[in-house]
One Martini backbone bead per residue (centre of mass of N, CA, C, O) as a GRO file, in nm:
protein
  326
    1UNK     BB    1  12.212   7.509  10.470
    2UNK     BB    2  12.415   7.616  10.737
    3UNK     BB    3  12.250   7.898  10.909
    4UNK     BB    4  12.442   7.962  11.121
    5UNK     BB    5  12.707   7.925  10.982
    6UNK     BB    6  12.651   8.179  10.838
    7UNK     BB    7  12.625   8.367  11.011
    8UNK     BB    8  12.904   8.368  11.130
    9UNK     BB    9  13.044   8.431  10.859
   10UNK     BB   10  12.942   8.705  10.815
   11UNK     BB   11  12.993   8.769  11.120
   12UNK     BB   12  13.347   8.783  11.035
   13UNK     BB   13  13.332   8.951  10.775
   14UNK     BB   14  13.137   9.248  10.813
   15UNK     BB   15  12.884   9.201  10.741
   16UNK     BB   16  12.562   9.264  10.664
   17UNK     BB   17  12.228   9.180  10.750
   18UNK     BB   18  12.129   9.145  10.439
   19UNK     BB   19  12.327   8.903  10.329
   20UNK     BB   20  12.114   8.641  10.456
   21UNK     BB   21  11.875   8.722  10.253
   22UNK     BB   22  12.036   8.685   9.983
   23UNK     BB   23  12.134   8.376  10.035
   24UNK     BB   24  11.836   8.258  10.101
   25UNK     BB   25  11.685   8.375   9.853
   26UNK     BB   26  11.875   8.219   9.624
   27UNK     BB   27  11.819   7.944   9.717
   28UNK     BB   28  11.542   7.906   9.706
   29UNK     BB   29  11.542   7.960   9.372
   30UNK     BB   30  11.785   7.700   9.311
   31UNK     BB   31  12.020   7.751   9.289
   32UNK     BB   32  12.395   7.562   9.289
   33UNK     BB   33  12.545   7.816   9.391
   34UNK     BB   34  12.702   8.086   9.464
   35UNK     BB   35  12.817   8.229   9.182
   36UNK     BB   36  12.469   8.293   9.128
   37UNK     BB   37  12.527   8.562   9.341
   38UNK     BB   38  12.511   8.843   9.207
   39UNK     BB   39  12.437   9.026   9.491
   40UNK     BB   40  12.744   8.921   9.536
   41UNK     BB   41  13.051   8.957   9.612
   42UNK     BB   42  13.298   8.766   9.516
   43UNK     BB   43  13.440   8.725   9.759
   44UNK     BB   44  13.185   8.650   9.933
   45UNK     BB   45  13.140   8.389   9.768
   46UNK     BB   46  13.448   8.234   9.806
   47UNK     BB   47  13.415   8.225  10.043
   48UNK     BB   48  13.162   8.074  10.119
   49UNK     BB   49  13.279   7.819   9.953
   50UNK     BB   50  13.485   7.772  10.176
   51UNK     BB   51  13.285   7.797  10.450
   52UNK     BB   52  12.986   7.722  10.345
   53UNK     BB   53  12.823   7.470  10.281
   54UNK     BB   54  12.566   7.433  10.034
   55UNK     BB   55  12.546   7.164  10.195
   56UNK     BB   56  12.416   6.911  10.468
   57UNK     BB   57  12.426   6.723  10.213
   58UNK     BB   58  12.521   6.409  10.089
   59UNK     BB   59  12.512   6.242   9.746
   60UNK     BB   60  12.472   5.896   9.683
   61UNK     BB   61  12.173   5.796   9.553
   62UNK     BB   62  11.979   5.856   9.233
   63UNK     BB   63  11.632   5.747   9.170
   64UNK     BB   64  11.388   5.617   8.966
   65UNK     BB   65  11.060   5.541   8.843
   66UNK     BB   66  10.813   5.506   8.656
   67UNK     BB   67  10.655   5.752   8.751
   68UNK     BB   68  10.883   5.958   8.846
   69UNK     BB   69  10.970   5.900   9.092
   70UNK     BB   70  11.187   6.013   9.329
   71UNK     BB   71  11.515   5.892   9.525
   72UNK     BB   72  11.749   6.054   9.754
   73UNK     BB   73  12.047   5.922   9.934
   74UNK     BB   74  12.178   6.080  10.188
   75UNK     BB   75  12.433   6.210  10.386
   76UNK     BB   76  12.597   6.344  10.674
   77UNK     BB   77  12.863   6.510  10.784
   78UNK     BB   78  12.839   6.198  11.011
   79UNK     BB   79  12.705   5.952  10.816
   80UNK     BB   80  12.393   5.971  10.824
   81UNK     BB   81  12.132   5.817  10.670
   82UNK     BB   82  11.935   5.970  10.415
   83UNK     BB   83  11.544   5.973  10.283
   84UNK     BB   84  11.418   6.152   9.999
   85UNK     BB   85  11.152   6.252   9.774
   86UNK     BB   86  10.967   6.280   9.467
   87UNK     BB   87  10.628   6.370   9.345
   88UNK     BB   88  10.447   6.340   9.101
   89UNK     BB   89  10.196   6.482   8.944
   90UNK     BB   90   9.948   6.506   8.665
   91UNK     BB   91   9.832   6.817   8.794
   92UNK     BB   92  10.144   6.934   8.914
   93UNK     BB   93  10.238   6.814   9.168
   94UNK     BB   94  10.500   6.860   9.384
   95UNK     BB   95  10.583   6.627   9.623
   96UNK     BB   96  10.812   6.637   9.947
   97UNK     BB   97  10.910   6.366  10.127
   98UNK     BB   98  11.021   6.368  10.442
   99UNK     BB   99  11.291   6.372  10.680
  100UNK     BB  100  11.381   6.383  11.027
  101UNK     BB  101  11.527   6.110  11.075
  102UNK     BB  102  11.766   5.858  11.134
  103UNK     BB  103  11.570   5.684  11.133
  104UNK     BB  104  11.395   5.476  11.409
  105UNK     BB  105  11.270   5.471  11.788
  106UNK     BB  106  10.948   5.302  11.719
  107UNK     BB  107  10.919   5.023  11.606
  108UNK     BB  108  10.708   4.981  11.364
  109UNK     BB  109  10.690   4.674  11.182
  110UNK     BB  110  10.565   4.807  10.885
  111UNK     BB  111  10.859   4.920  10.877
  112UNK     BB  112  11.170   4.992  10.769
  113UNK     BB  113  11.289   5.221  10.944
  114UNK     BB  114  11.213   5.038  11.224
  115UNK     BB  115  11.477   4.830  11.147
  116UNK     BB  116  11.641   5.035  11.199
  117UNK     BB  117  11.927   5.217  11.293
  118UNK     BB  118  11.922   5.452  11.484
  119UNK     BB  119  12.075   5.797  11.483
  120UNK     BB  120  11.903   6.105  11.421
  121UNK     BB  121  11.844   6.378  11.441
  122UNK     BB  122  11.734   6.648  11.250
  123UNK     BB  123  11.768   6.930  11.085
  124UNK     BB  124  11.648   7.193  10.962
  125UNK     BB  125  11.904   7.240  10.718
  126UNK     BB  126  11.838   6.947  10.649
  127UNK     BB  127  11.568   6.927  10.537
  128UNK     BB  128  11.583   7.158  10.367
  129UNK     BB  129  11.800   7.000  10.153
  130UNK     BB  130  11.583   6.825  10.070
  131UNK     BB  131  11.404   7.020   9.898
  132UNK     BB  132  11.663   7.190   9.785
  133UNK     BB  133  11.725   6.948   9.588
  134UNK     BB  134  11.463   6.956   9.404
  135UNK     BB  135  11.437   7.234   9.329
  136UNK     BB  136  11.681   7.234   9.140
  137UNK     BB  137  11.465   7.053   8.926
  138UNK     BB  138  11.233   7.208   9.032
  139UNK     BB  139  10.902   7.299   9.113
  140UNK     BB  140  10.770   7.309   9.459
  141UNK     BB  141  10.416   7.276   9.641
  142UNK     BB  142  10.477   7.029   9.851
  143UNK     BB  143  10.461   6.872  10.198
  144UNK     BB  144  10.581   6.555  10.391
  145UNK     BB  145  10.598   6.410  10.699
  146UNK     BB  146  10.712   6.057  10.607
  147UNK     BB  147  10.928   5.958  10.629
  148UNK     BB  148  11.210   5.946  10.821
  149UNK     BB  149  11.065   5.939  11.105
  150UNK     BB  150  10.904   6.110  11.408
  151UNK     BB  151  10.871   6.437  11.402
  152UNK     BB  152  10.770   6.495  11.743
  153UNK     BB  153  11.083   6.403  11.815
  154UNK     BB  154  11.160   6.698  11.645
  155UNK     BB  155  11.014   6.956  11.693
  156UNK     BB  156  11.174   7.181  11.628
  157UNK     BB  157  11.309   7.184  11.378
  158UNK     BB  158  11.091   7.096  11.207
  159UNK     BB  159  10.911   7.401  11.256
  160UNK     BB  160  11.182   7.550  11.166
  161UNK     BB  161  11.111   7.430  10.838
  162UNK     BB  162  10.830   7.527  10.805
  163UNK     BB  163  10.891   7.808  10.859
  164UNK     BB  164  11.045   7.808  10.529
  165UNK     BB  165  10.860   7.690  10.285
  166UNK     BB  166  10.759   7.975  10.162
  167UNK     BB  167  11.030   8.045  10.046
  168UNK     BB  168  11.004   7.754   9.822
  169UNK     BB  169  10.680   7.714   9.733
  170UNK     BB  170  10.522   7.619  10.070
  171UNK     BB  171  10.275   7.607  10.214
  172UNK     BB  172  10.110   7.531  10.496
  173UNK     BB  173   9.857   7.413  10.345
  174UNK     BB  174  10.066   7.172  10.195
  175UNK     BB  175  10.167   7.089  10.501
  176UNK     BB  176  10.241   6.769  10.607
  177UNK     BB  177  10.214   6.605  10.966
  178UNK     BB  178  10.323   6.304  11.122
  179UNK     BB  179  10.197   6.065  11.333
  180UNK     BB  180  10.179   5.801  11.585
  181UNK     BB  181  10.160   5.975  11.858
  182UNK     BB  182  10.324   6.191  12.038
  183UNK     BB  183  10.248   6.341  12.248
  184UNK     BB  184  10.462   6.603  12.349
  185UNK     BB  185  10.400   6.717  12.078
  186UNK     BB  186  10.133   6.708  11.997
  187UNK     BB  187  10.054   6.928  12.227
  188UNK     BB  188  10.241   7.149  12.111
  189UNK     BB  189  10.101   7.188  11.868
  190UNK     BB  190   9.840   7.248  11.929
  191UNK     BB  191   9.947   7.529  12.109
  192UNK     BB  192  10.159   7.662  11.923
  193UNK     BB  193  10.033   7.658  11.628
  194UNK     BB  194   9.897   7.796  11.376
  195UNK     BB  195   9.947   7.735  11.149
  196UNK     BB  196   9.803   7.552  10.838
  197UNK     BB  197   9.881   7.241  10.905
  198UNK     BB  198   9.852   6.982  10.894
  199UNK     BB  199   9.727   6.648  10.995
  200UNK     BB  200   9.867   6.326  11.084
  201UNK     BB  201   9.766   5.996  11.210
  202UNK     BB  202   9.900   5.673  11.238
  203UNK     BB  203   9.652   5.385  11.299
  204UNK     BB  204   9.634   5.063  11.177
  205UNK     BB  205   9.460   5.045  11.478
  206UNK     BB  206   9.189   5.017  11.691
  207UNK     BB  207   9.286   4.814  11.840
  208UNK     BB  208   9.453   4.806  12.123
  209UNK     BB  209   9.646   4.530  12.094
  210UNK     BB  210   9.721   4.571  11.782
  211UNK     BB  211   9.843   4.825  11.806
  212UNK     BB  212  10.084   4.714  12.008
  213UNK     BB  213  10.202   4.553  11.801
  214UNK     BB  214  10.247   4.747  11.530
  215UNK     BB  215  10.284   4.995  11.773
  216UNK     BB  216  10.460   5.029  12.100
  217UNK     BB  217  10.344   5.346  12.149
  218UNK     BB  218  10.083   5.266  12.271
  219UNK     BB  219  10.171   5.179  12.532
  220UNK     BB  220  10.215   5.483  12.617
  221UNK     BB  221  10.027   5.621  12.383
  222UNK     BB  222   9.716   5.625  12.357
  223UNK     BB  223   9.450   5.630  12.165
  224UNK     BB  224   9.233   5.772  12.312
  225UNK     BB  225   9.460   5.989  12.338
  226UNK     BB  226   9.518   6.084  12.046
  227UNK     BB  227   9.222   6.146  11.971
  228UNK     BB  228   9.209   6.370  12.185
  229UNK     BB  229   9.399   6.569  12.044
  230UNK     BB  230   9.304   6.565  11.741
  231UNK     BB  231   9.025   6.709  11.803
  232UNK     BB  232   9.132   6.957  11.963
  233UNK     BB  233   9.261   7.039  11.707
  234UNK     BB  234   8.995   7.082  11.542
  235UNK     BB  235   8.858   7.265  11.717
  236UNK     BB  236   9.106   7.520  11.708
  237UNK     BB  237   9.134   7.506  11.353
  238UNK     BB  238   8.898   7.331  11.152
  239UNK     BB  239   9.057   7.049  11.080
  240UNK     BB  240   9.134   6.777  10.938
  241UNK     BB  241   9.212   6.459  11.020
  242UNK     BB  242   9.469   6.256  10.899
  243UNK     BB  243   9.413   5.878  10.826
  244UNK     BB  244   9.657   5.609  10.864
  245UNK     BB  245   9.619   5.328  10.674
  246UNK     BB  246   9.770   4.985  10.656
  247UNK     BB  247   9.708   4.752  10.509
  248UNK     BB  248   9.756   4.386  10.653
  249UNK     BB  249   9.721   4.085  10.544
  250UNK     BB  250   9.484   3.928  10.799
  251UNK     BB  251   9.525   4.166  11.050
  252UNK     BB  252   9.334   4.468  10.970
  253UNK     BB  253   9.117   4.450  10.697
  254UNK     BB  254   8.877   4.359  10.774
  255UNK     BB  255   8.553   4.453  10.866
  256UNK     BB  256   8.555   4.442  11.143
  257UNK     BB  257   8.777   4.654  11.194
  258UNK     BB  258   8.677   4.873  11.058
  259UNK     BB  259   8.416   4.913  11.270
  260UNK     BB  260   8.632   5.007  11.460
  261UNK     BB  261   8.738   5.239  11.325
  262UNK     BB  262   8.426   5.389  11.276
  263UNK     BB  263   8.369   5.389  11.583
  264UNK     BB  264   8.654   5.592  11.674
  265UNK     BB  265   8.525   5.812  11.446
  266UNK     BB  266   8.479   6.130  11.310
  267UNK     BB  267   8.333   6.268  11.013
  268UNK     BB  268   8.386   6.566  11.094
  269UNK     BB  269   8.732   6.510  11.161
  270UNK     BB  270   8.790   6.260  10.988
  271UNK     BB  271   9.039   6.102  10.726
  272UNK     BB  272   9.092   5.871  10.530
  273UNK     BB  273   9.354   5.686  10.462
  274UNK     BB  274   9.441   5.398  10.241
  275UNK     BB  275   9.710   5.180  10.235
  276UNK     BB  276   9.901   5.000  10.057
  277UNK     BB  277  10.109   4.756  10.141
  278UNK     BB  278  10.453   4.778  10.104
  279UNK     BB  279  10.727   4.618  10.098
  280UNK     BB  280  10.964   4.459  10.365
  281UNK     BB  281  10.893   4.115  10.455
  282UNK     BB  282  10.677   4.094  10.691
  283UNK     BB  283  10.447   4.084  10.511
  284UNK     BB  284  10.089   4.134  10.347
  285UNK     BB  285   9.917   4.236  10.102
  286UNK     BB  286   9.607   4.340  10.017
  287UNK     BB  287   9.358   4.325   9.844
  288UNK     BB  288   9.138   4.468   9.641
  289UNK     BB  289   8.886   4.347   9.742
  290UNK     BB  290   8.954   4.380  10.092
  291UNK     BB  291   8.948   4.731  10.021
  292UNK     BB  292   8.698   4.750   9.944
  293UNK     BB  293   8.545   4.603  10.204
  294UNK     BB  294   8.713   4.819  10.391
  295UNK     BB  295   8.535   5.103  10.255
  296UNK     BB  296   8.227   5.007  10.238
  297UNK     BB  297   8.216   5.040  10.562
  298UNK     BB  298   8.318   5.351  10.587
  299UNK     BB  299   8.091   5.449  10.359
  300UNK     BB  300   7.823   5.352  10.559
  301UNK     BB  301   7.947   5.564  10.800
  302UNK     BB  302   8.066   5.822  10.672
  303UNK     BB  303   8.364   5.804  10.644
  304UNK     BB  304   8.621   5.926  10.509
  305UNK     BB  305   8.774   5.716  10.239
  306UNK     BB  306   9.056   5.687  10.073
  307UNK     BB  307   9.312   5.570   9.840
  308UNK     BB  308   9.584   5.527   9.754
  309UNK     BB  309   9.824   5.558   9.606
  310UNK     BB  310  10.125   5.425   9.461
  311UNK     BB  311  10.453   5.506   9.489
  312UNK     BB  312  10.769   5.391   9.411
  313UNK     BB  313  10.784   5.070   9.443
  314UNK     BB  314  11.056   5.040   9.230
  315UNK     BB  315  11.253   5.215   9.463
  316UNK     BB  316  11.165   5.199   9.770
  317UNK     BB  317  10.986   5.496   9.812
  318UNK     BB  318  10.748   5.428   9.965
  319UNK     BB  319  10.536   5.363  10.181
  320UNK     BB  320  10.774   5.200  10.419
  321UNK     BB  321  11.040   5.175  10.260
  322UNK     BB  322  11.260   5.363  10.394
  323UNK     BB  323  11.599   5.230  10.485
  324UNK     BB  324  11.855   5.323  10.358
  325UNK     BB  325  12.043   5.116  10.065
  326UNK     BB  326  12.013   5.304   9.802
   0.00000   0.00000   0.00000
């Protein structure tokens, strides 16, 4: 719900201010309207539903994969599609990639958002209504800004969604941001943020030329550059930075690629995810051949390196597929 417009709505009504506490309190626990609010007086619920929206989403169409992962594509108050998941997985973790905003104005290429028409920052209480989407549905125990949109182009809004998490119940430490590299955000992270956050990385290729290809941010702010604000990061928090990186057949997969890679990091600071590159149209995905003696590489450095697994992707929900087309 938009937090602001409780507000002005509770003092306008000449509530005490301990009433925004139990409509928070109420909404993290999942219930579905005002109505299930018993602690707060029937009249003062009926006005909240009429004037302040339970949700600053519109649910459009809600999809499920083989996995059970879930995909919702809401719309904003001004119509803006947004598209947000959830990862279920078999060891009991309930996980919720979310988007900061709508569309990508950073087009990487290997990106199905970032082909899409840019739209708009999302506020705080548009991310946080798509975790209480899921929510709603189950306990959520994880939370990714890896959706649609750059994080760090949205510094403050994320921030103060991610802050609001363990009302929810996700920790900080379960709490990971993504970023391609935006320096004046990722700056501002480093500086300002305590909470053990994670930091993720996306990185896809290590040589400057490739990466410029296939991430245009590079030329703003070079890789040199963000592994060194990355590596700050991990010398004043104390924890490793996880590196995306995404196959793409023929492309960055090769031994020498990898080489690259392992040259540019240290094992003390980073952990690679390796990524099967999902379907968007313009690549193709690399074999598992491929990423076998692409890992092999990285394991031969001491690099630490897993694959990731890959989820939702028979509903377009996956690493790079979200869209939001249907």
């Amino acid at each position: 719900m938009d937090l602001a417009l409780l507000d002005r709505v509770l003092a306008e009504h000449g509530e005490p201010a301990y009433r925004r506490r139990q409509v928070w309190e109420w909404t993290a626990r999942g219930v579905a309207s005002y109505e299930e609010m018993t602690t707060l007086p029937k009249s003062l619920r009926w006005a909240l539903a009429d004037e302040v929206p339970f949700s600053t989403l519109e649910v459009v169409t809600q999809r499920e994969a083989r996995d059970r992962t879930a995909k919702t594509l809401f719309r904003t108050h001004d119509g803006h599609p947004v598209e947000a998941v959830l990862m279920r997985y078999r060891d009991g973790r309930r996980s919720v990639c979310l988007s900061a905003q709508s569309g990508c104005p950073l087009t990487c290429t290997f990106c199905a958002t970032g082909q899409m028409r840019f739209g708009r920052n999302l506020t705080a209480s548009e991310m946080l209504d798509q975790v209480l989407h899921f929510r709603r549905l189950e306990p959520v125990n994880h939370a990714v800004y890896m959706g649609m949109g750059e994080p760090l182009l949205n510094y403050e809004s994320v921030i103060a969604s991610v802050r609001r998490l363990p009302d929810l119940g996700i920790t900080y430490r379960r709490t990971t941001l993504s970023t391609v590299g935006w320096m004046p955000g990722l700056r501002r992270f480093v500086d300002e943020v305590g909470e053990p956050i994670r930091l993720a990385f996306s990185l896809h290729a290590a040589d400057p030329g490739l990466r410029s290809e296939l991430m245009p941010v590079n030329d703003r702010y070079p890789l040199e550059d963000v592994l060194a604000e990355c590596r700050r990061y991990v010398a004043l928090r104390r924890r490793k930075v996880f590196v995306e990186y995404v196959l793409l057949a023929g492309v960055n997969d090769s031994p020498a690629r990898a080489r690259e890679l392992a040259a540019v990091l240290d094992p003390r600071a980073f952990k690679v995810n390796l990524i099967p590159y999902n379907p968007t149209g313009v690549f193709e995905a690399s074999s598992r051949e491929a990423i076998a003696r692409f890992k092999a590489v990285l394991d031969r450095a001491r690099i630490p390196a897993t694959v990731r697994l890959t989820r939702g992707r028979d509903i377009e929900a996956a690493c790079g597929q979200l869209a939001a087309t249907r």
